[in-house]
C-alpha positions in Angstrom: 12.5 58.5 11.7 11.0 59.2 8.2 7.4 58.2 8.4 7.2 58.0 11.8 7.0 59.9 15.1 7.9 59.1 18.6 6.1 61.1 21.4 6.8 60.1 25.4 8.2 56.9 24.0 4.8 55.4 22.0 5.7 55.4 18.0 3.4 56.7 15.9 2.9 55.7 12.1 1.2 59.0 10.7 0.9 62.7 11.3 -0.2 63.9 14.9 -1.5 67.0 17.0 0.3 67.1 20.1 -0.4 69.5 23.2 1.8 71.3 25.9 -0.9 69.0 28.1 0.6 65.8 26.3 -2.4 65.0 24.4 -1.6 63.1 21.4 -4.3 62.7 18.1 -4.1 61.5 14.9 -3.9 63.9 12.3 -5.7 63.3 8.8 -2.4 63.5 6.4 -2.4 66.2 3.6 -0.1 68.4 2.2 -1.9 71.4 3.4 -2.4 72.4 6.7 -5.8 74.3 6.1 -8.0 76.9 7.9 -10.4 74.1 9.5 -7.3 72.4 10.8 -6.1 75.1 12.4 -9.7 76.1 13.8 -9.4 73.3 15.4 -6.0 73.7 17.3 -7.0 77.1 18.0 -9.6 75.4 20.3 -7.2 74.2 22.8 -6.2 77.8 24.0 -2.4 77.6 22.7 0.1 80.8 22.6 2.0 78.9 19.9 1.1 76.4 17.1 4.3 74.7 15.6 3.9 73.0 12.5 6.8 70.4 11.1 6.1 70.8 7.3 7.8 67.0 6.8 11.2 66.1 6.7 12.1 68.2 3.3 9.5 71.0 4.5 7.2 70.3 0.9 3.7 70.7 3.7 2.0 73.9 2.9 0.2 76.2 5.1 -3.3 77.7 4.1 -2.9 81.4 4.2 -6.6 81.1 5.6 -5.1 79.2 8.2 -2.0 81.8 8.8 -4.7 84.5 9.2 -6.9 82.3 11.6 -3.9 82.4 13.7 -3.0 85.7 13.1 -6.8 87.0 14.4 -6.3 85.0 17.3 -3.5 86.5 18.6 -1.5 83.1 18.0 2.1 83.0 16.9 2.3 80.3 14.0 5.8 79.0 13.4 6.3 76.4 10.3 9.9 74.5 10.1 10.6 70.9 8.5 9.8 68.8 11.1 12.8 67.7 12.8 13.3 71.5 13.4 9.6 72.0 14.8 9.9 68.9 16.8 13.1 71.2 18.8 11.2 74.1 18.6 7.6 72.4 20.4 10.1 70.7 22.9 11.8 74.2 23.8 8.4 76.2 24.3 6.0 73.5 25.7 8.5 74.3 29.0 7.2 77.9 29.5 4.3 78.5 26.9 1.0 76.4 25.6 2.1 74.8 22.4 0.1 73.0 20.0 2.2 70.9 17.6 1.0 69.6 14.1 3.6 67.1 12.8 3.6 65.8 9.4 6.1 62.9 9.1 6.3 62.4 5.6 8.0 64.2 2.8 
């Protein structure tokens, strides 16, 4: 649904994080996914961070966050987000994923 996300059945109005471990947080929305963002998901020890760019892709990614990644040894993997959705859903079942999902746009 455009605007809105639905994760183990609760609905949320606004961008989240979501973990392989099921935890769920709201994610402040923006148009750029920057470098403290993706600090910040680093922290939770993932092998992969999907991001869903929004439903026509326009999210960008900090290149300072694609590096972050990068020196952590994380593969980073930005689709619109109907495609990332698939793509968390397909790797949470054998890796550590960290999803951040914007709904919008």
């Amino acid at each position: 649904m455009f605007g809105s996300i639905i994760v183990d059945g609760k609905k949320y109005g606004h961008d989240v994080v979501v973990s392989w471990d099921g935890e769920v947080h709201e994610r402040q929305s923006s148009h750029n996914l920057t470098r403290s963002e993706m600090t910040d998901a680093l922290m939770k020890g993932p092998d992969v961070i999907v991001v869903g760019t929004g439903t026509a892709g326009l999210m960008q990614v900090d290149p300072s966050a694609e590096v972050a990644a990068k020196l952590n040894g994380v593969e980073l993997i930005a689709k619109d987000t109907s495609k990332a959705i698939g793509e968390f859903n397909k790797l949470a079942r054998t890796k550590k994923v960290v999803a951040i999902i914007h709904v919008t746009c």
